[in-house]
N, C-alpha and C positions, 0 to 999 in steps of 0.2 A: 394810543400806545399798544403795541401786539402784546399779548399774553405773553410771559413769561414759560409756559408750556413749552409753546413751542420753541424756544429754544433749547432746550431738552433734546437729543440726540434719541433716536427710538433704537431701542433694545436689536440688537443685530437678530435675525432671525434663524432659530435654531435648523438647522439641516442634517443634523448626522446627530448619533448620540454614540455611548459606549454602554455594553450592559453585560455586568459581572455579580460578582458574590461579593466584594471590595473592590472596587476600580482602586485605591489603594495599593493593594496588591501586584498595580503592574502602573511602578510611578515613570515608566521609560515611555507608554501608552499613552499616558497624561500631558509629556510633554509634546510628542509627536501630534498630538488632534491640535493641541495651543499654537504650534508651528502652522498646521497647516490648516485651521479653522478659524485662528481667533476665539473668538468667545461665542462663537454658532453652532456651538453642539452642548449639549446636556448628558448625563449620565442616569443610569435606572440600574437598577435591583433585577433580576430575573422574574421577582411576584412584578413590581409596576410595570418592567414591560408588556408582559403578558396582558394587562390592561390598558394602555397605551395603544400597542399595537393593534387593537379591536377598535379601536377611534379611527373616526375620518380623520381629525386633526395629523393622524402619526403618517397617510401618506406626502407629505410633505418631506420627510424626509428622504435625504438622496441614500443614507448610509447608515445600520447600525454594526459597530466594531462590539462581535461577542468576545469576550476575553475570558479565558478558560483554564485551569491546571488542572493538575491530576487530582488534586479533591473535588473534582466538580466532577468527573467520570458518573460518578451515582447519579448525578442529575441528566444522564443524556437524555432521557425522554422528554424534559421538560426542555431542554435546551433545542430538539429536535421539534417539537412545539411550535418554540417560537421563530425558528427558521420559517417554518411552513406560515406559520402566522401573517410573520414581516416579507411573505413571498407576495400571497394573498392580496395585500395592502400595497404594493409596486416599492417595496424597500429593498435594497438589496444588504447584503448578510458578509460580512466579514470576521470570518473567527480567529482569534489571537489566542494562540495555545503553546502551556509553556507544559512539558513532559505526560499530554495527552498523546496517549497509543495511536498508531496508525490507522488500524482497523475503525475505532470510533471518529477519527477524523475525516477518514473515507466517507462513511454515511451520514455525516455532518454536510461534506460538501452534496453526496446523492442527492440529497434532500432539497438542496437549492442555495447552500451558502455559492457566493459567488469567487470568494478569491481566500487564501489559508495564508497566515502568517505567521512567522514560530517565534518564541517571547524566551530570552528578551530581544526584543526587536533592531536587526542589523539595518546599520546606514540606509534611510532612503526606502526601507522597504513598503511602508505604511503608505509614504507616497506613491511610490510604483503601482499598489494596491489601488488606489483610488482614483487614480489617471485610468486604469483598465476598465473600471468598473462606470469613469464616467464617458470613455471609447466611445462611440454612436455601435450599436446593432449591427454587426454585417450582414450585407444580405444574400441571402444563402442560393447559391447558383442550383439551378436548374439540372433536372436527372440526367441530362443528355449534355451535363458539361464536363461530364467525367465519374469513374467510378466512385460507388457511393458503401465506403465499409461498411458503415452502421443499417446499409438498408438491410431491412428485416431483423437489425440484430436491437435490441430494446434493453439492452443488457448495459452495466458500467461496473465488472466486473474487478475483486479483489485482486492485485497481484500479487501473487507470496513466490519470491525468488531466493532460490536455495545454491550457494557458491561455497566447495567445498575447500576449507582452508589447507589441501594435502591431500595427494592419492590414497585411494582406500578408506575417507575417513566416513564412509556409507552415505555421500551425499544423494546418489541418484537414490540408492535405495530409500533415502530419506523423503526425497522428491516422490518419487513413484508410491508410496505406500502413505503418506500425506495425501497424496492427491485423490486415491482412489478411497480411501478414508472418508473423505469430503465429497467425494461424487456417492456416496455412500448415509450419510448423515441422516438423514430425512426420508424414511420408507413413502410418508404418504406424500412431501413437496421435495423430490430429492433436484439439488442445486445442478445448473450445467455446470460441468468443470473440464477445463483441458490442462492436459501439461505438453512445454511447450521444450525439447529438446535441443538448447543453441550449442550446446559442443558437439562443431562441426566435426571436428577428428574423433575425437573418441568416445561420442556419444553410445551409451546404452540402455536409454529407457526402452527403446521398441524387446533390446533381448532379454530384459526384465518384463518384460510384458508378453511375449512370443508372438510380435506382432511385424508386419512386411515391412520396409523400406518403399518408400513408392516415389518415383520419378519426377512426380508431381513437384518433390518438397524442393527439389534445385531448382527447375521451372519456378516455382514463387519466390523462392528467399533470392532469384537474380534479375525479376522483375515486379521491383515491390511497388513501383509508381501504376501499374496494373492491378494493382487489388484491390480486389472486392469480396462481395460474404462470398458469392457461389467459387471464386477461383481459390480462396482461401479453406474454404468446409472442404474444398474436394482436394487438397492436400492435405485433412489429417483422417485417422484410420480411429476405427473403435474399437475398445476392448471389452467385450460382453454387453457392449451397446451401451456402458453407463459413462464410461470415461474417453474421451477424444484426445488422441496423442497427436501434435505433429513431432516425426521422429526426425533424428536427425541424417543426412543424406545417406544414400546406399553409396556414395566415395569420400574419401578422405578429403575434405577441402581445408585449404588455409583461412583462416580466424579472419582475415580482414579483407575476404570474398564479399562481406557483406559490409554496409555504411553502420553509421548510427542514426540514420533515415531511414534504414530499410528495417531495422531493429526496432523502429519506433512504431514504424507500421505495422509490423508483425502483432507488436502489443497490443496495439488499437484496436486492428479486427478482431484479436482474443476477447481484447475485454469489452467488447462493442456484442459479442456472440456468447459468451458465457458468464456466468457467477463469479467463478473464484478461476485465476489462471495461474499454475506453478509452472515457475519456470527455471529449468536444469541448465545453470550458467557451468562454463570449463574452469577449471580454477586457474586459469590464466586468465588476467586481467589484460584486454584488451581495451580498443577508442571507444567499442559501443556498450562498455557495460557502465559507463556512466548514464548511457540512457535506461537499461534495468534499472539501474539505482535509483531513480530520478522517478521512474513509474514503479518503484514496487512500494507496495503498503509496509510490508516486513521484509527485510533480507538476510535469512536466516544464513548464518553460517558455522558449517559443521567443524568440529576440529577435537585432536584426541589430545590426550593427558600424556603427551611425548614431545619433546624442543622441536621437532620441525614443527608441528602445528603451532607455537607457541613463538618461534623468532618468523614464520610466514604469518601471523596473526599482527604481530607487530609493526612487520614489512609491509600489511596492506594498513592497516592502519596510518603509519605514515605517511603512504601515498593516497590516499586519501585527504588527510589534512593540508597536505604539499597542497593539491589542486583547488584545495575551498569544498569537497563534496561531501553531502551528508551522512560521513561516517557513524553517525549517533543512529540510523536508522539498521547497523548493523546487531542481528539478535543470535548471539554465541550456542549452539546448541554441541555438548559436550558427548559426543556417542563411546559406546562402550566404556560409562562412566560407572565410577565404583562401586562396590554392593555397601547397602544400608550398616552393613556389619563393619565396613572396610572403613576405621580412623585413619590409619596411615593413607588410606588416599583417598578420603574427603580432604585430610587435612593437605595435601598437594593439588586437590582442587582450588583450595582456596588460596595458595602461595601464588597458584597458575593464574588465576582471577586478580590478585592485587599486584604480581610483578607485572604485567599489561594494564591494570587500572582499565578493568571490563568485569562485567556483570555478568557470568555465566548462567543463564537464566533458565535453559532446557537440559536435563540430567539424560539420557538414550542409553536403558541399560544393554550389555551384549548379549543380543538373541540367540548366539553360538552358530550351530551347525545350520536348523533349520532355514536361517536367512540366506542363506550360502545357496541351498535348496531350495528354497522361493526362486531366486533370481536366475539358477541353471534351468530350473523349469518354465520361469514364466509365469510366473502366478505370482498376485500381492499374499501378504503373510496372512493378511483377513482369512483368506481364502485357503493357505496350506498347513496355518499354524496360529489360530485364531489364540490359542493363550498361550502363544510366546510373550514373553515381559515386554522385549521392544515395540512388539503391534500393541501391546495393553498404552504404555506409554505415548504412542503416535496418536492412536485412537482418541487419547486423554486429549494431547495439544489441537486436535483434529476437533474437537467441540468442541473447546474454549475460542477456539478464532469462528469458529460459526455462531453460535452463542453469542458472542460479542458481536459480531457483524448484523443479528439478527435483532439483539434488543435494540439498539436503534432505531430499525427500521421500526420493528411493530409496535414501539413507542411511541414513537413519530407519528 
């Protein structure tokens, strides 16, 4: 008579797990492994991962899904840990993040997670996630099969894109003294930065900077299936050798000269060659700025305390949710915002902030005259008006997205 054992069905064998603070916490996450695992995945704690993953037993698995909100932000070190850990071990890294910042998701994925999915989790995503993840390896063509952006560039650089919601509302200036801010940061490890000029018409970072228009930049931005590091580095110019501009052309061209391919490239070899890349979008919303959208970590948008910024803040908002794009990645930054003294308009601040149902989140007091004076000159405010309020302010947001971007890493 055979043993009764073996009739006994053996325990399905574990392959993936999920590993949070409460897998509880994200019950949409629970369902989605049960659809598409069965009963072959396990769950852990951040401490039992951490020991787990140091186990021969844990390379077995194909997948761990980190699951993460914004109370876990304090733990990015340890969470950056166990990426590198579960790399180590042949696991790949799936983080599921519900109102974690851009910047810390960025150097989540640096680090080695393999695929980012936003919680709560939309139809189908989880699985698209893990059909990629189990893709076979492509294999990577040959130097001589065509140009190669990232040769030489070792970089997987921050995009912080700045789209002013209204003429005048100091976008570039915002862009431009941001950027040089940040190419600025770190006397003794100071980051590559470029900022990258797409309004084709009526771009002015180069005359905020007093820097050439060079010929080069229509030659690239109308042959972008040709680029690479050397033809892309030798279309942007420097400004005191710390900041890299590509400016935008010496003619007037129309907005949709270029694809959302050629846009996409441009971004690549940025962040393939630099640290952090700002990029000066026109505040017309053209095909390719869903692809900034889509590559930028933050997309700050400027806008004043007057009804045109206020019914065009609304209008892009719209058409953003028309289309399905990730309008939540828009960050409201309010220039020439009230004095500390001023109730009458914080309290319009606030009316402004709840009649759009948005989070005004960056205050840019008005520098007055001086900024006026920066920009006819040519010079960042650092540089002609180091304690104007607005550079004190820019300076401010200019280390907290460095700062963040950095505990990560040297957590990690």
């Amino acid at each position: 008579m055979a043993s009764s054992a073996a009739l006994q069905p053996e325990p399905a064998p574990i392959v993936a797990c999920t590993v949070s603070r409460d897998v509880q916490n994200f019950e949409l996450l629970i369902e989605d492994m049960e659809t598409e695992l069965g009963e072959s995945w396990g769950d852990l704690s951040f401490e039992d991962a951490k020991l787990f993953f140091g186990q021969p037993d844990a390379s077995n698995l194909e997948f761990a899904a980190i699951a993460m909100d914004e109370e876990d932000e304090d733990m990015l070190a340890v969470i950056a840990d166990l990426i590198k850990l579960a790399n180590s071990n042949g696991i790949k890294v799936i983080v599921i993040a519900a109102e974690v910042s851009p910047i810390a998701l960025h150097q989540l994925l640096k680090l080695g997670a393999e695929e980012f999915v936003p919680y709560p989790l939309p139809d189908g995503a989880l699985h698209e996630a893990i059909e990629r993840i189990r893709a076979p390896e492509p294999v990577l063509a040959s130097q001589n099969a065509g140009p190669d952006v990232g040769a030489g560039g070792n970089h997987n650089g921050v995009v912080l894109a700045v789209h002013g919601l209204a003429g005048g509302v100091g976008a570039t200036t915002f862009a431009v003294n941001m950027a040089w801010e940040l190419a600025n940061i770190d006397k003794n490890d100071p980051p590559r930065v470029c900022i990258l000029d797409m309004d084709l018409q009526n771009g002015s970072v180069a005359t905020y900077l007093d820097l050439p228009r060079r010929e080069s930049v229509y030659e690239m931005i109308t042959d972008t299936e040709n680029i690479d590091k050397e033809a892309f580095m030798a279309a942007l110019v420097q400004h005191e050798e710390k900041l890299f501009v590509l400016t935008s052309p010496a003619e007037m061209l129309p907005l949709d000269i270029i694809t959302s391919e050629d846009v996409q490239r441009i971004i690549d070899a940025a962040k393939a060659n630099f640290d952090y890349v700002v990029v000066d979008m026109p505040s017309t919303v053209v095909q390719w700025t869903e692809v900034v959208l889509h590559s930028a970590h933050v997309y700050f948008a400027p806008l004043e305390l007057d009804m045109r910024s206020a019914q065009n803040a609304l209008r892009l908002i719209r058409a953003l949710k028309s289309e399905e794009l990730p309008f939540e990645k828009l960050r409201y930054v309010l220039n020439r915002a009230p004095k500390f003294t001023d109730m009458s308009g914080k309290s319009r601040v606030k009316r402004l902030a709840e009649s759009l149902d948005i989070v005004v989140e960056v205050l840019m007091p008005d520098g007055g005259k001086p900024v006026v004076d920066a920009g006819d000159n040519g010079i960042p405010l650092a540089s002609s008006a180091a304690k104007n309020p607005l550079r004190k302010e820019i300076l401010k947001l200019a280390t907290s997205v460095h700062e963040l971007n950095q505990s990560v890493a040297e957590g990690g």
